[in-house]
Phi, psi and omega in degrees: 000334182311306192294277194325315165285326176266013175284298197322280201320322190301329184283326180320315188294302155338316184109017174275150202289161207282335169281353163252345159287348158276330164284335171288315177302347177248340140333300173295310160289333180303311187281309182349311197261341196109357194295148110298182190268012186279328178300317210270334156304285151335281181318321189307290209288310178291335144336292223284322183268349179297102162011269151308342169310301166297013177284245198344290188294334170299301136352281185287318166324310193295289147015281192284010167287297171273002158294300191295005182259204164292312221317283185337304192265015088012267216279338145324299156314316193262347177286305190295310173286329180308288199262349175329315206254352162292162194287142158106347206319311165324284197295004161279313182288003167282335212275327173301287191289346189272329179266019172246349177240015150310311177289328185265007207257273161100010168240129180322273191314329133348308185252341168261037128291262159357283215244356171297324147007287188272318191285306181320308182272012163295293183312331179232029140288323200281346165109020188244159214285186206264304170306347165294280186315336183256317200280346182286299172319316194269012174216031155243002194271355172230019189297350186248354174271007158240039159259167183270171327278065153341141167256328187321293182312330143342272168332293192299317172301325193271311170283306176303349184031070181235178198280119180301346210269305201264002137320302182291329172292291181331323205253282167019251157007285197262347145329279200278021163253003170299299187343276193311325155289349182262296202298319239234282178319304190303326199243039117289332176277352195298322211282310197298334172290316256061025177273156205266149148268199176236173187265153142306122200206103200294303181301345179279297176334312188274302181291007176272335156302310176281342155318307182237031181298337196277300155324345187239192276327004191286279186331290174276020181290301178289297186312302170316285198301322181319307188258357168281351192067019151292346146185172180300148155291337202279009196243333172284305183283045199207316164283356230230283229279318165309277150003289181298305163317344197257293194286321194244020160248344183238311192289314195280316194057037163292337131284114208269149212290332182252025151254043162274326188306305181309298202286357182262327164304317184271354156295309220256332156322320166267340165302310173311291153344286169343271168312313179283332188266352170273350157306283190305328194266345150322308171286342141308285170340297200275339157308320188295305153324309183284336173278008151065067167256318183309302185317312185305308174309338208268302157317285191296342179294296181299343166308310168289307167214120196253349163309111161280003163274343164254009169298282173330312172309311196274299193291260248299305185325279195306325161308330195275309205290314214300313192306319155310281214273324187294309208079135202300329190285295180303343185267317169312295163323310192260343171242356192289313222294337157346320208261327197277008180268337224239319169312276205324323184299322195273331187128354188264143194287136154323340181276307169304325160299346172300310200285323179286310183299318176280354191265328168281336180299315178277342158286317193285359200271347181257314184319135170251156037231012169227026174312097149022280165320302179291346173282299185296326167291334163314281201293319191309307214244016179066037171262148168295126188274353180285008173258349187268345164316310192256334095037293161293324187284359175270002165262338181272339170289323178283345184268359180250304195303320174275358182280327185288318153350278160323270168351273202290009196243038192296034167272323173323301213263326177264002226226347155287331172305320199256000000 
């Protein structure tokens, strides 16, 4: 098995795409053992019957609607009239609107693209400095994925094979104390610079409701028929997806009728990404299994570290390096299935490993030096990235003080289940 991986990473390395290296690599074990290649086939087509699995394009379809409308600036206005006159308030209504549109969004790079636009040169009109402003923009751009209907929360349901319902609850609780610990850092710093605030003004507040009368029921609508149990998701993200097309193509009619066509390629381009390489590593998945290797790894981890508190320690490192070097979509696929039999050994509820994998993923996607995020904000806001290095790093620290939160607190992550 040694050789056949380290052929994969070299390519990896090379730049061959990541779904042929991994179907090549499963291939080759497959025949290793005797396997034909009809097992790795067998996985596609049961992906392919999976229920929830149409729940992803739809989703991101929806997703990529509203990036392309008013909604951001919208969501803005209305972030801005609410919260404005409190201290730090501008970088709270950055932090706010970048994990509501992360969440309905589910692509990173995506939402500091969309809304780093409006907000950078807000923020430093609002009187607050450019390293403030680049490094809190550039480690918001993954601030939403563990709100619903999140696709990372998704993903992670489908390859770890635990219930998305109660993924999607699960996630709530420590979403919002990232918020809350990134909003607490911004407004001690809004105060020690001096940034000024604005008044409060009840009539912008109502035109800013009435602005988005149409859009803010889309959250409770969907969340709501999930968990009152009036449909699936996959009936939400069906309804999710309708629902939008109808408010930005007929109603508000930021969207025009023959940009759809774009906007359904550039949604379904990544969904396609997704979906193919969430194939192969399935079919990677089910080798692994009949060949007991998470037990063997499980064994030796446990041989080694018999503690879980320092088990969680060594996982929070390695997840933090994969998120960094993989990127959120590819660390999903390729490493969750590992993890959640080798936790489980130790005591920890699934549901709670969910919630710890995704909160490092979304963190390492900011970590240098190859944190994701920071590439896209160098080209987005024309920076150098080693300035986005420094930039970032007094955020990322309050955001690993709350990942340690998360980790060691499973009430946080559970306490809504129950």
């Amino acid at each position: 098995m040694i050789l056949p991986l380290s052929v994969s990473l070299l390519l990896m390395f090379f730049g061959a795409p990541l779904f042929a290296v991994i179907c090549g690599l499963t291939l080759i074990l497959l025949f290793s053992v005797g396997i034909d290649s009809s097992a790795l086939i067998i996985e596609m087509y049961r992906m392919a019957t999976t229920p929830i699995l149409v729940a992803i394009p739809l989703f991101t379809f929806a997703g990529y609607l509203l990036s392309e409308s008013g909604a951001p600036r919208r969501l803005i206005r209305l972030s801005d009239a609410i919260l404005g006159w409190l201290p730090g308030g501008l970088s709270i209504i950055a932090l706010v609107s970048c994990a509501i549109f992360t969440a309905l969004t589910g692509a990173t790079g995506l939402t500091i693209i969309a809304l780093g636009g409006i907000l950078f040169p807000a923020m430093l009109k609002g009187g607050y400095s450019e390293k403030f402003s680049l490094g809190l923009l550039t480690t918001s751009g993954t601030l939403g994925l563990l709100f619903p209907p999140s696709l990372p929360l998704i993903i992670y349901a489908i390859v770890a094979k635990v219930r998305i319902d109660q993924l999607f609850v699960a996630g709530v609780l420590p979403g919002t104390l990232l918020v809350i610990l990134l909003s607490s850092y911004s407004i001690y710093k809004a105060s020690v610079s001096g940034v000024p605030r604005k008044r409060f003004n009840l009539i912008e507040v109502l035109s800013a409701l009435k602005g988005m009368a149409w859009e803010l029921p889309l959250p409770i609508v969907v969340l709501g028929g999930i968990y009152s149990g009036y449909f699936a998701v996959s009936e939400a993200a069906a309804i999710t997806a309708v629902y939008v097309l109808l408010i930005e193509v007929v109603i508000y009619q930021d969207i025009k009728w023959r940009e759809l066509p774009k906007v359904m390629r550039k949604s379904m381009v990544l969904v396609g990404g997704i979906l193919i390489i969430l194939g192969a590593a399935l079919g990677l998945t089910n080798y692994l299994i009949d060949e007991e290797v998470p037990m063997k790894i499980m064994e030796f981890i446990r041989g080694h570290i018999t503690s879980p508190f320092l088990f969680l320690v060594v996982l929070n490192l390695f997840l933090l390096a994969v998120g960094c070097i993989m990127g959120t979509f590819s660390a999903l696929i390729v490493v969750i299935p590992l993890i959640p039999p080798i936790a489980q050994a130790y005591g920890i509820d699934p549901i709670h490993i969910g919630i710890i994998t995704l909160a490092n993923l979304e963190i390492g996607a900011s970590i240098p030096p190859l944190g994701i995020n920071l590439f896209i904000s160098s080209i987005r806001f024309e920076k150098t990235v080693l300035r986005l290095y420094w930039a970032s790093l007094p955020f990322i620290g309050v955001l690993l003080f709350a990942l340690a939160i998360i980790t060691y607190l499973p009430w946080l992550s559970l306490a809504l289940l129950k």
